[in-house]
Each structure stands twice: as C-alpha cells, then as structure tokens.
N, C-alpha and C positions, 0 to 999 in steps of 0.2 A: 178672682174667686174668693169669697168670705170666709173668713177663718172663725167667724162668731161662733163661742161652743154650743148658743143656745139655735143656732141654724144648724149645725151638725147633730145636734141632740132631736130635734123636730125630723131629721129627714130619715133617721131609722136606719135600719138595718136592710129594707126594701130595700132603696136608694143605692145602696151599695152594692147589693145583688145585684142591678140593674145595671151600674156601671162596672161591672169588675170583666163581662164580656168584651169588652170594648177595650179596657187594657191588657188582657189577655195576652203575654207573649210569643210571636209566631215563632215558628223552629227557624233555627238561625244554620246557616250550612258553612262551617270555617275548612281552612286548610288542612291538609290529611285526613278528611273525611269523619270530622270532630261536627255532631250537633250537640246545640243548645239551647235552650228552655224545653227538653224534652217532658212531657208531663202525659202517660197514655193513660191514665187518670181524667185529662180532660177530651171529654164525648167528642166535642169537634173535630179536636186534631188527631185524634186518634182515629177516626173515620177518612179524616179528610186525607192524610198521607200516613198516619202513624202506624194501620196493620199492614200495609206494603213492607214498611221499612222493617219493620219486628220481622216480619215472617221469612222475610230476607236472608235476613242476619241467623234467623234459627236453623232454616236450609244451610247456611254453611255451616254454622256452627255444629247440627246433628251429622256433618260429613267427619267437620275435624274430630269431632269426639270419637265418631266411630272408629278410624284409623287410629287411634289412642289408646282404644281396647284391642284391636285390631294389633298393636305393637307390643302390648302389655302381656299378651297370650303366646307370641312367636315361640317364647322357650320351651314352654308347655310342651310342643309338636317338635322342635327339631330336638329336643334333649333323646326321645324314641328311638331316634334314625342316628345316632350320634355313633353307635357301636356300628355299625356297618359302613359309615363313614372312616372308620380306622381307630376312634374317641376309645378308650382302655378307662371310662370313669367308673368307680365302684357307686354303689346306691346309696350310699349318704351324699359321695359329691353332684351326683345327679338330681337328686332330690335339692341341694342347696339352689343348682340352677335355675329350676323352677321354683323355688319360693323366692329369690332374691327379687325380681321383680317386683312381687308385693309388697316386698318389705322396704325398697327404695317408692314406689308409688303411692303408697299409705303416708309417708311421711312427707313427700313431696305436698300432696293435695291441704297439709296446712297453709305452709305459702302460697301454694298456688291462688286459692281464694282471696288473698288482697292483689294478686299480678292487675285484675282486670280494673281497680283505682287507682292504680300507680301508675301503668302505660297504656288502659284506654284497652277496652276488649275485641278491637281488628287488632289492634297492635300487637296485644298477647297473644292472640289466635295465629296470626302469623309466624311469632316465633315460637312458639308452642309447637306449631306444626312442625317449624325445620327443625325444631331438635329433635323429632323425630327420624330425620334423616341418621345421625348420629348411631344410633341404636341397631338398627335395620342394616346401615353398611359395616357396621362394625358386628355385627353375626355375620355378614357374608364374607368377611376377611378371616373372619376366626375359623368356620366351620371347613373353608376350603383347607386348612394345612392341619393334619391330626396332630402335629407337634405341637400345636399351640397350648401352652401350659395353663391348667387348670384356673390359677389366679387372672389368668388374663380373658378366662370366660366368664368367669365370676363374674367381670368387672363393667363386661360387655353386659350380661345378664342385667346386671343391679341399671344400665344405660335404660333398658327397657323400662324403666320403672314412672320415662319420661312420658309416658303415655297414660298409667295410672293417674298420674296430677293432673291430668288435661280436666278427667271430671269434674275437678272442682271450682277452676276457672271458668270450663265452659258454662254452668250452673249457675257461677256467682253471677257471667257476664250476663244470662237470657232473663235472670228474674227481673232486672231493670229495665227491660222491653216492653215487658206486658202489663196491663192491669190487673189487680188482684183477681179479677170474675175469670181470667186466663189462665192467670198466671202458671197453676195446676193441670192443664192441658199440654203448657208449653212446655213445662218442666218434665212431665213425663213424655213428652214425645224423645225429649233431648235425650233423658235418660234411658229409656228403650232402643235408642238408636245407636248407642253408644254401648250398651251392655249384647248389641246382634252384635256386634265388633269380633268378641270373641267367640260366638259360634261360627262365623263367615272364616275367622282365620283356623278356624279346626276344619273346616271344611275346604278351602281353597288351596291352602297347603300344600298338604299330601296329594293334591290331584296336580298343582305345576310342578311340585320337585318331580314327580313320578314322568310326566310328561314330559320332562327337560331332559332327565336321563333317558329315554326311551331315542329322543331327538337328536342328543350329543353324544352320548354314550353306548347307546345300544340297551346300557342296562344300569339300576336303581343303586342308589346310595353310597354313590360319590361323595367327596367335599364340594368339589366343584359345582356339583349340581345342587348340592342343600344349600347352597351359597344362596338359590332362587328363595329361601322362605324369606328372607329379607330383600331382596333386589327388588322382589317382584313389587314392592308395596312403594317402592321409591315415585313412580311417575304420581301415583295417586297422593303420595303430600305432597307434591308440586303444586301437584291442582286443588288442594285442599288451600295449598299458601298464597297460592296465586288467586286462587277466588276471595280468597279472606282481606288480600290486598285491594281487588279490585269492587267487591262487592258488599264488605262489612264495614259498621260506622264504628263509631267511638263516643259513648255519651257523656256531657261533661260534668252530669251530676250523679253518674256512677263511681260512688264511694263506696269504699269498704270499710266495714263497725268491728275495727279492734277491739274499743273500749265495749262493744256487747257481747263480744269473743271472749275477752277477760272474764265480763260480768257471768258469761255463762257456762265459765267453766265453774265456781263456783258456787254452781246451782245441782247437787244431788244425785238429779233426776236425769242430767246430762249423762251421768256418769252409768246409772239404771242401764238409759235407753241406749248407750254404748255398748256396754253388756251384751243386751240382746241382738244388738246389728250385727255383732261377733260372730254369732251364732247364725244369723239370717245371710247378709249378705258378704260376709268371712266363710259360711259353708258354699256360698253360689261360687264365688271368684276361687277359690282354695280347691275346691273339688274339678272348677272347670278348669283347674291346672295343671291337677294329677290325672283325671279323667284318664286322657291317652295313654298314660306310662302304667297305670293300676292293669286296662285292657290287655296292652302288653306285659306285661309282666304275668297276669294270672290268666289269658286266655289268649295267649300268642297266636294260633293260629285264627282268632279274629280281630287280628289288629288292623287289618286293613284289606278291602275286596276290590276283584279285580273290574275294572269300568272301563270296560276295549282296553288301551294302553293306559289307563293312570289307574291310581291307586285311591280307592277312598277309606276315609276312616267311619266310624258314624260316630266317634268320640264326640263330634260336636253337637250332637242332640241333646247332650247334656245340655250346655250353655243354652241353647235355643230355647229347650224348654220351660227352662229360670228367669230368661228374657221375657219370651212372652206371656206368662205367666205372673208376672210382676204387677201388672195393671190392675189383675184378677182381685190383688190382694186388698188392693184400693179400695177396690169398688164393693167388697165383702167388706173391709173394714167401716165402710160410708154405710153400709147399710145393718152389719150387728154389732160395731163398734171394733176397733181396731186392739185391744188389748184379749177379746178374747179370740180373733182370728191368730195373731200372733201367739197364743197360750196351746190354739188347735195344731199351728202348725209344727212348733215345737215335739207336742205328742205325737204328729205324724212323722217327723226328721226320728226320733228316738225311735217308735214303733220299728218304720221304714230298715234301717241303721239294725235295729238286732234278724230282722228277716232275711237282711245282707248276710249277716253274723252265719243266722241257719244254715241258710240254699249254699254260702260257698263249697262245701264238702260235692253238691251233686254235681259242679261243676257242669253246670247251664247255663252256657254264657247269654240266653234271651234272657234270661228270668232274671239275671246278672243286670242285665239290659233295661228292662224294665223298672227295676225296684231302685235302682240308680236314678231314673227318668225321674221316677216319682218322688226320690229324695228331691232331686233342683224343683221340681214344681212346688213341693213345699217350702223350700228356701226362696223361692224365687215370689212367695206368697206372702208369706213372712217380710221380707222384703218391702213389699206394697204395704200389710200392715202397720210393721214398726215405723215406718215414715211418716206413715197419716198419724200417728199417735205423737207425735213429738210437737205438734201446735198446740192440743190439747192439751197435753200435759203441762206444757208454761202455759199458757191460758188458766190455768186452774188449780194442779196442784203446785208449782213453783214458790219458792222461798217469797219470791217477788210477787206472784199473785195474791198466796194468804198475806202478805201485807199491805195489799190494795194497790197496787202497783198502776198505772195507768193500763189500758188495755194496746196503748201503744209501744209501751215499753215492753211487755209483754213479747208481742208479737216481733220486737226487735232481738229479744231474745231468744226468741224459736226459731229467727234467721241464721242467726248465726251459729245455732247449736245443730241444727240442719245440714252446714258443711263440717262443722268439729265431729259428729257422728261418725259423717259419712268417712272419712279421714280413719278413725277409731275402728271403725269397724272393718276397713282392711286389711290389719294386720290381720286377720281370720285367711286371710289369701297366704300369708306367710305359715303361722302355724299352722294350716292342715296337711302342707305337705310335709314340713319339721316333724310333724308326730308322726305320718306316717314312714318316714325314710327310718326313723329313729325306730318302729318299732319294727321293720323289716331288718335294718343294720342288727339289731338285739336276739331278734325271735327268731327271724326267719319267717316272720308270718307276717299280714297288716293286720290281724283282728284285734290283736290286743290296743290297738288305736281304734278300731273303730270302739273298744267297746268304751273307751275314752270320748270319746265323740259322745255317745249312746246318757253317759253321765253327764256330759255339758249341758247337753238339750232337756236331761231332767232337773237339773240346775235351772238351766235358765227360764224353763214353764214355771218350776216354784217363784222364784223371782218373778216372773211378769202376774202370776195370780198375785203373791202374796201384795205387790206394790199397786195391781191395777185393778184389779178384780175380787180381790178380798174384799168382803163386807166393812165395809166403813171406812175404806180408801177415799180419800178426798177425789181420785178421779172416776171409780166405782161409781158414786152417789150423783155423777154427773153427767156419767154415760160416755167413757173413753171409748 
C-alpha cells in the first residue's frame, strides 16, 4: 500500500468514508460477559444486535432499581407500626429513622456513579443488588425484639440508604447503552421504574405484614410479623442478582469523567440547579417518607382500611403520583421550556402547602388527601422540568460556554452534573422529615414547617426566575 502523501492527498476524504465500514470493529464478546468495541452510535450494529443487548440490560437494570426505592422507603411504613410492635420511640427519634435513609443514600449516589467504571455495570448491579439483602434482613432482626436499642435501628435505618445509591449507578450504567436519539427514552424509563419502587413499597407492605399476622397470629402488629416488611423483599433481589448475573453485560469503554465531575462542580449554575432539585425532588422523596407517619399521626383513624384480612394504606398515592407525573414535566418543559414549568411548579408547591396550612383545622382527611396528591404531582413535575434544564443551561449559560467551550465539552459537563444534582438534591429526602419532627418535638404542631417549606418554594421560584427567566438571562434570550 503507498504511503505517497501526494496519493493520500488526491484520494480525499471520500476514500476514507468508503473504507472506514469495512474496518469497523465487530462486538467482541470476553469472559464474564465483558463487550468490546461497543459503539450504539454505529447504525449497523446497533441494529444488527446492539438494541437486543441495550434493552436487555435496561429490563434488569429498571428491576434492580426499582427494589432500591423499594428498600430506600421500608422505614417510612414500618417506623407507623413500630408502637404496637412494643417500639417506646418518641417523635424526633422516629422521625430520625425515616430521614436517615436519605441522608445515607444521597451521599452514597456520589460514589456510586463511578462503581459502574471501576467493576463493569453487571458487576455492580449484582452487588448493588445483595447489599440490599443487608438492609431488609437487618429490619427483620431489629423489628422482631422491642428491646432493640435505638442506636442500633438507626444504624439499620441509615443500611437502607443502600438502595438510594443504586440510582445513580444504575443511570450512569444505562446511558452507555443507548445512542443519544435514546438515550432520553431510556433514561426515563429507568427513572420511572425506579421512583414506582416506593409507591409499590407503601402499598405492599401494610397489605403482607397485615396478612402475615392474620395467618400466624390471629392478630396485627407483632415484631414477628413486621419482621415481613423486609423478608418479604428478600427472594426478589435474589432474582434481581441472579438475573443481573446471568443476563446483564459489562461494557469496556464505560468510563466514568471524574475530571468533568470536578470541572462541574466549579460551574455556578450546578449549584443553582441543586438548589432547585432540593425543592423538586427532596419534596417528592422527603414527603413520600413522612406521607404514612403525617396520616397517622394527624388522622389516625385513616391510616389504614380494612381489604377482607389485610390492611391498606393509600399513603402510597403520594409517591405514585410524583412518579407518574414525572414524564409530564418533560414533556411540558420540551414544549414551553423547562425553566418556566419549574417556576409554575414551585408556585403550585407554595400555593398547594398554605391551603394544607388552611383546611388542617376542618380536619378532612379527603381534602387532606387530595391537596397532598396535588403537592407530589407538582414536585413530581418539577422534577421532569429541572432535569431537562440542566443540558441547556451548560449548553449556554455555563462558565465554559460563554467561553466558547467546545459543544462537546459542554455536554460532558451536563453529564456529570446530571448525577451531582441528582446526589444534591436528596438531601431534600433528609430534611423534610428533620423539620418536620423538629417542628412537632417544639410545637406540638407541623404547620410551623410547613410554613417553612411554603418560604423555600418562594425562594426557590425567585431564584429559578431571577437566573432563568429574567429578562436578559443568558438562558432566557435562548429559550430555557
């Protein structure tokens, strides 16, 4: 073959188009179920075996996640049933139980997002999964004996937190499947399935412990038998590990961008769009954690109906409705731009939040019922829109845009700041049940948090206008 530069110089850029099919590398299939030249980027192979193998892998992976939220949520429901179990906890230490979860899984989901370039994302889905076992059988050891001292449910509690991080690994691992024209399909499937987690576990719950005493017992809220909010979940991450073993890949040019992790913390705007996630999806997670204990506590006789022998709650309509409602926020934001649905929803969370404040007095637990609903659907709106705004905003207004930044670098930036958010924005799962335990421990009441809450959200509207939607905002004049 000639190496003449003035033969390489004649045969163009064609020439090479022509030949580059032809070297194209096939998917290579190694031991432990590792591929490589993965590229779903390229039309062929991504046709030819590459959406089998993606869609594969998203099926388990939207399983594993969902048992994640599914694990992340247990305390939530058994913290309820804790005092008829024999539990003596007063309401700040109840309240710790269910916030410590967030507060262990918010911080978990920084690492977790480089797990899936270090061992390969079957790998970490597998062990992601069993340490979920961890969690689950250590509530069923604690909740059977009321002796068991405070510190050591804490401790169980904050175990739950392993299922918070799963979100972040399972994200980092699915964006590496798909092509970009997907990738957004894929991602919210993952994330939907994963965020039903904890309305399924506010809903299955109370219906087997209630079942299980009914069967063993005769009668409700044993230790013994709460011991099922955790047991019960055991076979399904078996089969969550076991599939992830036998059915998920490992790809070998799934890397994780420390250095755009660094770069983007350093960027502003990250810190903005953290802000507001606090508020969006820190009110979805943080409320669908007190949801059941607020029912209880302020409308006891509907904290749970009777369904032949079991018990249900409807606590989980909350989370459901934040879930599905989530896409909503997308698809509003794609079409009037995601800074001023994020600014509407904010006004509806505050709105929503002082009419809570009002109607508590008439004590109407439907109306209770509803105005609650309609909080998660805005948060769960909000949600959808702050996420679509975080491309844009590196796209445009970033440090690194107004300095001409590549449009790749760019976009490497919105990658990573996409799992730092989401990370950031859990803590909102910690603090909303902190302020509320704290303002019940004080008052005697929860309004004085809610009206705390009521000021956050008018906070954080000012901020999302004043930086997005202000006249002469560099993403304003661009159509955020």
């Amino acid at each position: 073959m000639s190496t003449d530069p003035q033969i390489t110089a004649r045969t163009g850029t064609a020439e090479r188009t022509t030949a580059a099919p032809a070297s194209r590398p096939s998917l290579d299939f190694r031991a432990g179920r590792w591929i490589e030249h993965w590229n779903p980027e390229d039309a062929t192979q991504w046709e030819r075996e590459g959406r089998a193998i993606a869609r594969r892998n998203l099926a388990w992976s939207i399983f594993a996640e969902f048992l994640g939220f599914v694990v992340w949520q247990l305390w939530s429901i058994v913290v309820v049933s804790l005092p008829a179990a024999g539990f003596k906890f007063d309401t700040s230490q109840a309240f710790w139980l269910i916030s410590m979860p967030s507060l262990v899984g918010a911080t978990l989901r920084i690492p977790y997002t480089f797990m899936v370039s270090r061992f390969g994302g079957r790998n970490w889905t597998i062990v992601s999964a069993l340490l979920l076992l961890i969690p689950t059988v250590g509530l069923a050891v604690c909740v059977a004996n009321p002796s068991t001292p405070f510190w050591a449910m804490l401790a169980v509690a904050g175990l739950a937190g392993f299922g918070g991080g799963n979100f972040a690994s399972s994200m980092a691992n699915i964006t590496f499947f798909f092509p970009a024209k997907e990738k957004g399909w894929a991602l919210g499937l993952n994330a939907a399935g994963g965020n039903l987690g904890a309305a399924v576990s506010q809903l299955a719950v109370p219906i087997v412990v209630s079942l299980t005493a009914v069967v063993v017992t005769g009668a409700a809220g044993t230790g013994s038998t709460l011991a099922m909010a955790g047991l019960m979940w055991v076979p399904f991450i078996v089969v969550a590990a076991f599939g992830a073993w036998r059915r998920m890949d490992n790809l070998s040019n799934a890397k994780g961008d420390l250095a755009g992790s660094l770069a983007a913390l350093r960027e502003p705007h990250l810190w903005v769009v953290a802000f507001l996630y606090i508020g969006t999806f820190g009110s979805f997670i943080g409320f669908g954690g007190v949801f059941p204990k607020l029912i209880h506590d302020i409308f006891p006789a509907y904290s749970s109906f009777a369904l032949g022998p079991a018990a249900l709650s409807l606590a989980f309509l909350g989370p459901l409705v934040g879930s599905l409602s989530r896409p909503y926020g997308g698809r509003l934001a794609d079409r009037f731009g995601g800074a001023r649905i994020t600014v509407a929803s904010f006004a509806t969370m505050a709105v929503v939040t002082l009419a809570l404040i009002a109607t508590l007095p008439v004590k109407n637990f439907w109306l209770f019922l509803v105005l609650f609903l309609a909080l998660f659907a805005a948060s769960g709106i909000g949600n959808g829109s702050t996420y679509r705004m975080i491309p844009v905003i590196f796209a445009r207004a970033s440090r690194a845009a107004r300095a001409g930044a590549a449009p790749s670098y760019t976009a490497r930036l919105s990658s990573a700041a996409l799992g730092l958010i989401s990370a950031i924005g859990a803590y909102g799962g910690f603090a909303i049940p902190q302020l509320l335990g704290a303002s019940s421990t004080a008052t005697g009441s929860y309004v004085p948090a809610f009206y705390g809450f009521v000021g956050a959200y008018v906070l954080m509207l000012v901020v999302s206008w004043a930086c997005y939607l202000r006249r002469g905002s560099t993403v304003a004049r661009m159509g955020a």
